[in-house]
N, C-alpha and C positions, 0 to 999 in steps of 0.2 A: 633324116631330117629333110627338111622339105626347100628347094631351093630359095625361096624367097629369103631364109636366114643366111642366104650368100649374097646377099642384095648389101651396095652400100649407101648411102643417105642418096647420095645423085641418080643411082641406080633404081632406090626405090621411088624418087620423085616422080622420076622419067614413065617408069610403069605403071604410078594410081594416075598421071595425068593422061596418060595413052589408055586407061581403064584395062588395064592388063588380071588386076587383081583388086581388093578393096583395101582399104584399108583395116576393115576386122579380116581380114583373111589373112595379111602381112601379121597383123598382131596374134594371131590363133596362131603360129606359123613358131614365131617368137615367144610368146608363153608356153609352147609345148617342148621350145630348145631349150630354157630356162628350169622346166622340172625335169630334164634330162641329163643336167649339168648340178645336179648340187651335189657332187662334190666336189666342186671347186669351191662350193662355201662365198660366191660372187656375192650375194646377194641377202643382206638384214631381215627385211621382208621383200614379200612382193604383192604385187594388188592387182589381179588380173583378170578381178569384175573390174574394177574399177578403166582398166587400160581396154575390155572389151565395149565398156558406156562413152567411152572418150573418142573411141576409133569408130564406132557407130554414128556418133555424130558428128565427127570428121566425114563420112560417106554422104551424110547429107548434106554437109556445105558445101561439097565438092559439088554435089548434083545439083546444087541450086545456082553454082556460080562464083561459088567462093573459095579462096585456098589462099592459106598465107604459107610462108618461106618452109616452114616443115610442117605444112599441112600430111594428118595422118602417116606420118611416122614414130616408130614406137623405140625410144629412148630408154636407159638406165640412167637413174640420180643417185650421185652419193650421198650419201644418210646423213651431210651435214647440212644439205639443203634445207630449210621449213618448207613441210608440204601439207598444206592445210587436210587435218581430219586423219592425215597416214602416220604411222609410228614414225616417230622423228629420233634417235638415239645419239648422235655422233661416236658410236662405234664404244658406248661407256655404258656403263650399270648405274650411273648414276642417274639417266636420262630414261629409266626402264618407263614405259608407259605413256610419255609423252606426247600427246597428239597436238599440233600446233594449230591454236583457229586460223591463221591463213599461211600466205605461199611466201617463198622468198620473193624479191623481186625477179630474179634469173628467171626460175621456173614460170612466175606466172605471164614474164615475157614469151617463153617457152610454148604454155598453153595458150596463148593469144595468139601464136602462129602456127597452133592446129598439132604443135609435137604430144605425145601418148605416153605416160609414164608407167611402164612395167613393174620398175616398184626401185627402191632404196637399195644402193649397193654399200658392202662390205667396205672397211677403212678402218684405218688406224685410229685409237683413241682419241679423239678430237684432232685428229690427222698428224698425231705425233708417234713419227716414224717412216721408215724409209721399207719397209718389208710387209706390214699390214700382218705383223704379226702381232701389235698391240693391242688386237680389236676384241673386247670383251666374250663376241661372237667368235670368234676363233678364226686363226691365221687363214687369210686366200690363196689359195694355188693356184703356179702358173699355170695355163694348160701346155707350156712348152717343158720340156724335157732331156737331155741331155739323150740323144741315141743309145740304145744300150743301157741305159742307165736310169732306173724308174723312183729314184731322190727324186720327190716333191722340191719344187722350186719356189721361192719367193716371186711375187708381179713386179715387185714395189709398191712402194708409197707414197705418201698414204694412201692416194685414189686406188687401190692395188684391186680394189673390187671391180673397178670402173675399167680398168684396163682389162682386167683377166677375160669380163667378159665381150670386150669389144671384139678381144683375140680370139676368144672361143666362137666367135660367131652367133652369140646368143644373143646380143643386140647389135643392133646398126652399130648406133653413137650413143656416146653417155657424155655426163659432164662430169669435171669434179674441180676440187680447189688447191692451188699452188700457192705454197708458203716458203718452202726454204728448194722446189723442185717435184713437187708432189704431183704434178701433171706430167710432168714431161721425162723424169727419172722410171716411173711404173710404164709409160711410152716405151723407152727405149727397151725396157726390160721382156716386153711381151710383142714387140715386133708394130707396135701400132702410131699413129701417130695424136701427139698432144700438144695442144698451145697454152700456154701462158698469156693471157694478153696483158697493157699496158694496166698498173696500178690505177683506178680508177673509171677502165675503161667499162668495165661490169659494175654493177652495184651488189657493195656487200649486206645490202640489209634482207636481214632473215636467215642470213649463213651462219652458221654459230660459230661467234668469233674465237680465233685462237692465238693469233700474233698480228692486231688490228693494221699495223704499217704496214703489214709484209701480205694477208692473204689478197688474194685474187682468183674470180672463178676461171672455168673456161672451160672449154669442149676435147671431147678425145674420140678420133674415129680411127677410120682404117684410111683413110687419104687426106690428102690436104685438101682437095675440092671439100669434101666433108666436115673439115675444122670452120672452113671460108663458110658454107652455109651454117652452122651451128654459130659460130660467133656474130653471125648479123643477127642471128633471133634475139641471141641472150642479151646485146647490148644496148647498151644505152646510158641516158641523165639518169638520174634517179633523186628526186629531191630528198627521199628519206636518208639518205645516206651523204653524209657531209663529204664524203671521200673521193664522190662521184662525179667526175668532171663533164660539163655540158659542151659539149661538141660533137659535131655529125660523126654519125655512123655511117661507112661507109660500103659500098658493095664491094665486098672482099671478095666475091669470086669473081670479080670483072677484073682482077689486078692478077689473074693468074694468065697470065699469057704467054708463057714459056718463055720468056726469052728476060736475061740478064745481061745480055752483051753492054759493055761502059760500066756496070754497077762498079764497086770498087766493096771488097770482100779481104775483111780483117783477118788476119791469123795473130792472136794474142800467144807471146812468148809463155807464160804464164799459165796457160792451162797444160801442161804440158807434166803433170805432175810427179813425182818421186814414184817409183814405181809402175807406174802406167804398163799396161802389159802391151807388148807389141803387135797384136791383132789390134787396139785399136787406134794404136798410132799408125797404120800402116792405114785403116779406114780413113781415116783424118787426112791421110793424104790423098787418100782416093777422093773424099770431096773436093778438097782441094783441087785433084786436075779436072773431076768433074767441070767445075765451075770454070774453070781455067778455059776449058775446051769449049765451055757455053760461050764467049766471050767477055765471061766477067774478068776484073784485073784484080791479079792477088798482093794485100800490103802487108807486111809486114809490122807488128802495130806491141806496145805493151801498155798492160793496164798494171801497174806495179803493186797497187794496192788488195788485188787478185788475193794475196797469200794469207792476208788477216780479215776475208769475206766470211770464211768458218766458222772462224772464235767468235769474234763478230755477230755474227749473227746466233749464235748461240749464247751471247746474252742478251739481246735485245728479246730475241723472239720467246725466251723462259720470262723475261720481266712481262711484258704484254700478257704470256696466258698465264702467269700470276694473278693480275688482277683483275684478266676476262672469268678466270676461275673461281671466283669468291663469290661469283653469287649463288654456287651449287651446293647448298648448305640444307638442302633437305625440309625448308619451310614452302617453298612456294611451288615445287612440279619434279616429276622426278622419283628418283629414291628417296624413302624414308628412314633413317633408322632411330627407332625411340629411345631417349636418354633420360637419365634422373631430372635433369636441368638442360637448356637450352643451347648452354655450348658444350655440353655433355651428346644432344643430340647432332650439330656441328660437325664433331668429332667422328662419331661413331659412323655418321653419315659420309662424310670424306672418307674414311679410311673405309669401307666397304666397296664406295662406288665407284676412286678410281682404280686405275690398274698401278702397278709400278711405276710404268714410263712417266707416266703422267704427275705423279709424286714426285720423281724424280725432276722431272721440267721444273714444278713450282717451286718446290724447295732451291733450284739452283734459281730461279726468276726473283722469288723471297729476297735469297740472301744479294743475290746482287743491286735488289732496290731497299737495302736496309743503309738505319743509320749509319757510317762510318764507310760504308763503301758502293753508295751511289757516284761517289765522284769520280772513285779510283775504279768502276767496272761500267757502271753503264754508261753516265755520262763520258769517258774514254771511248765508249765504242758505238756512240753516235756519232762524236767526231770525226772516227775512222769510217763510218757509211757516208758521210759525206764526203770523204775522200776517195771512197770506192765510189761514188755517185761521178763525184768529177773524174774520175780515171774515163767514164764511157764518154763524158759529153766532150772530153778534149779528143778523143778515138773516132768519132763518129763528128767529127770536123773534118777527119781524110779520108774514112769510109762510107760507106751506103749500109753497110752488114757485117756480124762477125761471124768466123765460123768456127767450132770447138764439136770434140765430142760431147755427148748428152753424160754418160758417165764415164767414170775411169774404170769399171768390169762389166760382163756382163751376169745375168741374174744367177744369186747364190744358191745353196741349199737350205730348207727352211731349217730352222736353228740353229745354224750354221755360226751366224753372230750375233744372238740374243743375249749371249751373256758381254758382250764388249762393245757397251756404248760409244767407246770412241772409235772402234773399227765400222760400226752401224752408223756413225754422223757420217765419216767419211764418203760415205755414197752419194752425199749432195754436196761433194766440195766442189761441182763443175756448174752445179744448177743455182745455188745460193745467190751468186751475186748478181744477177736478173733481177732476185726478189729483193736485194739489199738496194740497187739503185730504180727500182720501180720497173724495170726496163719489159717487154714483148720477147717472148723468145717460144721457137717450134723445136720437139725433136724428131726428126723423120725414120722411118727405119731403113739402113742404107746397105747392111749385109747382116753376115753371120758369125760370130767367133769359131777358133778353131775347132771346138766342141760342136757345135752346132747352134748357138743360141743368140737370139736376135740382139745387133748393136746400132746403138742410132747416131747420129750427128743432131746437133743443136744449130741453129741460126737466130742469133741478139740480133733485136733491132734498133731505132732510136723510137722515144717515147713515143706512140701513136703512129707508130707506120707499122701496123700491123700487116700493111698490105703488102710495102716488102720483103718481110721475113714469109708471107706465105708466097710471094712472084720467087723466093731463093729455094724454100722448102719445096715448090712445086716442079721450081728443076732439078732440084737433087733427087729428089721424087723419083721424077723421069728417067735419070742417070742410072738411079742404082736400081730398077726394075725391082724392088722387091716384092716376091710373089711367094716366099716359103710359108708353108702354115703348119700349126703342130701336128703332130697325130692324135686324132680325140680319144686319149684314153680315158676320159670322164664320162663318156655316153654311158646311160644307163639304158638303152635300148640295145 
């Protein structure tokens, strides 16, 4: 492969602005890693006229003078983006064929600062799951591996497409969307690093919704300078999107300045959960004196409400893609399947187009917004986000940041836990409560498990300080020197 798909977003900035290479050269470079790599199944489709016509005239704005924040760098999008004119699916059969006439807002913030879209990456059925093995397309493989041992691994999820290929080096940077940990869980899992930003700090219009409170986009590269510049492109007001808060965007990579000395850095009793295997409570302590040694000051802090963030969130988020789910009914884009009558057609059409998981979500989202027990499941468990809501705002009165591992293991074997939904929630019991109280949160990658396979730590931040959890994520960054990378057993060269 040709070096330039060792390049990371700052890396590649630095070289088209020095005129080291083009930006169709960076992209030919990148579309030739990408047919190289399928099998790892990263990727739904890809469009690599389309990423050659984009990156072309990317070379001329540059030549004339022009170049915005990811001018001619070439990105992967998860397939839950709208990308005007490109197959749009969210990783379902029921969305077979759908081209979207225009862009989400992300992306066409995105294309407005000159980024190159390679094509739609692999994910969990409308991003439900933790493994990306619910994707109608078929399960993504990590490109990491246990030594010795050639079991196919899970990335995570949902983004699990977006991650594999960050790690595999077939894109720079990619973006995807976090809902109960789907950024920053498939992060930790394949060595790379993912942000969550604040609830509102991106705009959701054009993402295909799946749990309206809880989703949020964000960026996932191989460094925290690289999250910092992807998240200034993507962000912003967005008047289409009611959810979208108006406030400055702010130069996230100017707030990386190494240094954390005075911050005050949480240690929540709380995440600390039943089981946890000791590789990485043993990591957790290594950020901990990281930080320590940085001169940040370590508090000791509980969010109590931590232990019902799960449940919790497992009804709220099933009630929401309940009723994001009904309009896939087979009249208006999509799959069709023909019935004698109309909710004959309905029928036949739901039950072809989702997968299980999916079924499985709405039927529990159904019955918990049905008569007789709205009051007693969901209304209960908005109460209780509010109380996980307050748990961070009274915590982040005596801290700057919290710090927690990203998960409680690291990446499984694919099938490993497909048949046990509750052993499969379980992998977003660390990430959940970020998305239950809106909150900012990075997972860096900071070592290795005893096996060999990448573990990362997570940094909470308070609502819109996006910029300290990447000033915390940029030293931990620097502490744990991570530099391990798989062995490309997916080259088909």
């Amino acid at each position: 492969m040709s070096d330039l798909t060792g390049l990371s977003v700052s890396g590649a900035r630095e070289g088209l602005a020095k005129g080291d290479f083009t930006s169709l050269e960076l992209t030919e470079a990148h579309i030739a890693a990408i047919d190289a790599a399928d099998g790892l199944n990263a990727f739904v489709s890809k469009t690599p006229d389309l990423a050659r016509e984009r990156a072309a005239l990317s070379d001329k704005r540059r030549a004339s003078g022009e170049a915005g924040l990811m001018e001619g760098i070439p990105i992967g999008v998860k397939d839950l983006f709208c990308t005007e004119g490109v197959l749009t699916t969210a990783g379902s059969h029921i969305l077979d064929g759908f081209e979207p006439p225009y862009d989400s807002t992300v992306t066409a913030n995105l294309w407005r600062e000159g980024a190159v879209m390679l094509g739609k990456t692999n994910m969990d059925e409308f991003a439900m799951g933790s493994s990306n093995e619910t994707s109608y397309y078929g399960p993504v493989l990590n490109p990491w591996r246990r030594p010795g041992d050639n079991r196919s691994l899970v990335p995570g999820g949902s983004s699990g497409g977006s991650a594999a290929a960050v790690a595999a080096r077939i894109v720079p940077a990619a973006i995807g969307t976090d809902t109960g940990g789907s950024i920053r869980q498939p992060a930790a899992f394949t060595g790379t690093v993912g942000l969550k930003p604040t609830y509102g700090r991106c705009s959701r219009w054009g993402i295909v919704a799946f749990a309206s409170s809880l989703d949020q986009a964000g960026p996932m590269a191989r460094s925290v300078r690289d999250c910092a510049i992807l998240l200034r492109a993507m962000a912003g007001f967005d008047a289409k999107d009611s959810t979208s808060v108006d406030t400055p965007v702010p130069d996230y990579e100017a707030a990386l300045t190494g240094e954390v000395t005075g911050l005050k850095i949480g240690i929540p009793a709380e995440y600390k959960v039943d089981g946890m295997p000791g590789e990485v409570e043993r990591l957790w302590q290594q950020g901990v004196d990281w930080l320590r040694g940085a001169g940040a000051e370590i508090v000791d802090i509980s969010l109590p409400h931590t232990r019902y963030a799960l449940p919790t969130y497992y009804i709220v988020a099933p009630a929401e893609a309940s009723s994001n789910l009904a309009r896939y009914d087979g009249v208006r884009y999509g799959l069709r399947v023909p019935g004698e009558r109309l909710d004959d057609m309905y029928e036949k059409t739901r039950a072809a187009g989702f997968g299980a998981e999916v079924k499985r979500r709405v039927l529990m989202g159904t019955y918990v917004l049905s008569a007789g027990y709205y009051d007693a499941y969901y209304l209960k468990a908005q109460k209780v986000r509010t109380l996980i809501k307050r748990d961070f705002i009274e915590a982040f009165e005596k801290v700057d940041a919290i710090l927690t591992p990203t998960t409680p293991t690291p990446a499984f074997a694919v099938g490993e836990r497909v048949d046990d939904p509750i052993a499969m929630y379980l992998n977003d019991i660390l990430t959940v409560p970020a998305n239950m109280a809106g909150l900012p949160g990075i997972s860096v990658p900071a070592g290795l498990s005893d096996d060999g396979l990448p573990l990362g730590l997570q940094v909470l931040g308070k609502a819109f300080d996006e910029e300290t959890v990447l000033r915390v994520g940029h030293v931990l960054e620097g502490a744990a020197a991570f530099d391990a990378r798989p062995d490309p057993w997916w080259r088909a060269d």
